[in-house]
C-alpha angles and dihedrals in degrees: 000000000000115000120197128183123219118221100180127130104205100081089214090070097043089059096042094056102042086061080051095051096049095048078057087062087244132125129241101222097185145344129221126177094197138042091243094046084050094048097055086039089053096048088045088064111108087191116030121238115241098234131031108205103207134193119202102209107060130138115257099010129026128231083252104047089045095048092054086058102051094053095053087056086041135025099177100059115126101216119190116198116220109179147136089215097093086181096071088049089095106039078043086062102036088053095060111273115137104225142350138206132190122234129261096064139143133259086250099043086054086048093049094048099041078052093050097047090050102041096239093138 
C-alpha cells in the first residue's frame, strides 16, 4: 500500500487530506504540523513513506528548508509541494522535490499528481 506522509501546519487541511488520502486506497503514515516535527518524525520511520506532502509556510521551520533536510537524510524521498505560495514552486524544484501544485487545488488534480509523482499511471 502506498503510504504518504502530511507536513502542514493548518490542522483543517491535515485532516482534509488525510480523508482525501484514504478515498485514494493509500495510508497516512504520519502527520506533522511543522518542518522540525516532520524532521524527528521522518527520522523515527523504520520504513520510509513514499511520498512526503509538504506545505511551505509553516511556524519554526519552512516547506524548503525542511525539504533540504529531508533529502539529505534521505535521497530517495519523493516530496510533493502543496502550497499557495506560486513563488517557491521553482527553488522547490530546483531543491529536489519532485513536483508542486498550487492551492487551491481539487481532490482529482492532487490524485493525478500524487500519481504522477509515484509513477502509478
Amino acid at each position: 500500500m502506498i503510504s504518504i506522509f502530511i507536513v502542514e501546519d493548518d490542522l483543517s487541511l491535515q485532516t482534509l487530506y488525510e480523508m482525501m488520502i484514504n478515498h485514494f486506497g493509500f495510508k497516512v503514515v504520519g502527520k506533522a504540523s511543522n518542518g522540525k516535527e516532520a524532521i524527528e518524525k521522518f527520522i523515527s520511520f523504520s520504513s520510509k513513506p513514499d511520498l512526503i506532502l509538504m506545505d511551505h509556510r509553516m511556524p519554526v521551520k519552512n516547506g524548503i528548508d525542511t525539504a533540504i533536510e529531508l533529502l539529505n537524510i534521505n535521497s530517495d524521498a519523493k516530496i510533493l509541494f502543496a502550497s499557495a505560495d506560486n513563488s517557491i514552486n521553482g527553488r522547490a524544484l530546483e531543491i529536489g522535490a519532485a513536483s508542486f501544485i498550487k492551492k487551491p487545488f481539487t481532490v482529482v488534480e492532487l490524485l493525478n499528481e500524487i500519481k504522477k509523482v509515484l509513477n502509478l499511471f
